[in-house]
N, C-alpha and C positions, 0 to 999 in steps of 0.2 A: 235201503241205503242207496244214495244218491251215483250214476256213475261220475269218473273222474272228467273234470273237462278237457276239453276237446287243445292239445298246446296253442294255436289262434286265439281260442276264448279266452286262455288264459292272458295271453299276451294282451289282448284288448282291453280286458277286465285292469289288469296293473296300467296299461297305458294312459286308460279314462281316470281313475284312480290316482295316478300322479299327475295327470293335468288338470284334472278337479280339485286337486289339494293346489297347484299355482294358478289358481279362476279364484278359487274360495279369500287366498289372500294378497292378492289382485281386486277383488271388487264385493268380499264379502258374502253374508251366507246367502242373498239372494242372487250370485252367479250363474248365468246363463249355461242352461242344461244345451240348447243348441250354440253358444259358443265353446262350448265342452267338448261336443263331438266335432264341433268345425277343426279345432285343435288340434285334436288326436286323429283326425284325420278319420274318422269312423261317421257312420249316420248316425240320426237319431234312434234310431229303434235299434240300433245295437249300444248306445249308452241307457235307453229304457229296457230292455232287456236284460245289463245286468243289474241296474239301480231303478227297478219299476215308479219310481217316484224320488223328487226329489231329498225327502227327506232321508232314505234309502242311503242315497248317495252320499249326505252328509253325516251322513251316522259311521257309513264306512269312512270318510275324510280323517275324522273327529277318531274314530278308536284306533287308526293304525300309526296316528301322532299322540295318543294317549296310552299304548302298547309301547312305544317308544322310551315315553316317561317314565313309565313303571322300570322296567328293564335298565333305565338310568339311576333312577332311586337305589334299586336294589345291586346297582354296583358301585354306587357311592357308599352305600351303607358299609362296606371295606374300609372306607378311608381314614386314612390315621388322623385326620382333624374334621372330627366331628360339624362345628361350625363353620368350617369352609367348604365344606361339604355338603350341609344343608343348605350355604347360600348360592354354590352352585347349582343345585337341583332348583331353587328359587327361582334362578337368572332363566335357567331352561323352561321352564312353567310359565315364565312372565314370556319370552322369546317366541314358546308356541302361542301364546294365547293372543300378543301381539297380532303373528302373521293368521292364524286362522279366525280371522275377522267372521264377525257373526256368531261364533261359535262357544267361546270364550266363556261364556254362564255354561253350557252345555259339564262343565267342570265344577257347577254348583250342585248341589242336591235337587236333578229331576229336573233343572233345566237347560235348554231349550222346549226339548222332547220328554216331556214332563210324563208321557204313557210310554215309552220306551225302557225295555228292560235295559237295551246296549248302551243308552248314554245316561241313566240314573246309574246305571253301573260303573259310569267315571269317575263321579265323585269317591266315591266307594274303595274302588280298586288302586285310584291316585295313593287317597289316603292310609288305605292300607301297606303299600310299598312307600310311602314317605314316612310311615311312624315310625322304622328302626334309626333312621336319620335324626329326626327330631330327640327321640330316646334317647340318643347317644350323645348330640348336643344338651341337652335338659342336665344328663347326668354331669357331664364336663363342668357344666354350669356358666356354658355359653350362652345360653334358652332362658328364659323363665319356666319354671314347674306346670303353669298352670297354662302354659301353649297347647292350642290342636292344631294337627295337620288343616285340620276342616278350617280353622280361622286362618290358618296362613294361606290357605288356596284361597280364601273371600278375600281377603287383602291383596292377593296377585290379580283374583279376575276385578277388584274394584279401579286398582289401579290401571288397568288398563281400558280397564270401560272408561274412565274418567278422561284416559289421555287419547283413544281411538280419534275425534276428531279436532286436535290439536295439529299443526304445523310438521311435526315428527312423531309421531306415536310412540313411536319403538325409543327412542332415546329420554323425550318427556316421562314414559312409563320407568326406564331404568335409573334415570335420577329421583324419582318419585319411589320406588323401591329403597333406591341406597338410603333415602332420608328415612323411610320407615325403621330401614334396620340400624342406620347409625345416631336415629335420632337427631336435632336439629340442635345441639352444642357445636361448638366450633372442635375440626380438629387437631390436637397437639397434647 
């Protein structure tokens, strides 16, 4: 058993950590590792020392924004309107996937880090905490029957893949959602 870190480490560790997460959606997943510690005011060998590698680093980015989601999911699943509630957990999936640029497949099945158990494990663990939502909408009969979690997260990360080098990413992606979910009839 490992001992506890040292409170400095720790504080570094979260520091690097949350300025790595506004690097990654700032400039994407190839974000400079030494503007990382420029940032957080740290050298490099103590941003290598807690993320020995860059992918390290983005795996921790990627699951404490995908730790996040789950823990959203699973308190929407409360909600007394099943379909507003699924399209909220939507909006937040499209919002992170938006800002953490590069990473955004990493929510598909195995990629980015296709040999990684922690971000094959995204897709996984997303869909597992978005089924009681979906479930509940399906029942409602807000949903079609024959929805997965799995196709509506390809439909978030496609959409944003498609809108990333557009003029506004984050807004082209969210009209491009509405239209998925509302379909392209006019409305009244």
């Amino acid at each position: 058993m490992s001992a506890p870190r040292r409170a400095d480490a720790r504080r570094n560790h979260e520091l690097i950590l949350g300025v790595a997460e506004a690097e990654v959606a700032a400039h994407g997943a190839g974000a400079s590792l030494e503007q990382i510690a420029r940032v957080a005011g740290v050298g490099s060998a103590t941003v290598r020392r807690h993320f020995p590698t860059r992918r390290a680093l983005l795996e921790a980015v990627s699951r404490e924004r995908v730790e996040a989601l789950r823990r959203s999911a699973i308190a929407l699943a409360e909600a007394p309107e099943p379909r507003a509630a699924l399209l909220t957990w939507l909006d937040e999936l499209l919002e992170y996937s938006v800002t953490a640029r590069g990473l955004a497949p990493a929510l598909l099945d195995g990629e980015p880090f296709a040999d990684s158990p922690a971000s094959s494990g995204c897709a996984v663990l997303l869909a597992d905490a978005a089924d009681p939502l979906l479930r509940k909408a399906v029942a409602e009969g807000a949903v079609a029957a024959d929805v997965t979690v799995s196709e509506l997260i390809t439909l978030v990360v496609g959409i944003v893949l498609a809108a990333e080098h557009l003029a506004d990413p984050g807004t082209s992606a969210r009209r491009l959602l509405g239209l998925a979910v509302t379909g392209l009839a006019p409305a009244g």
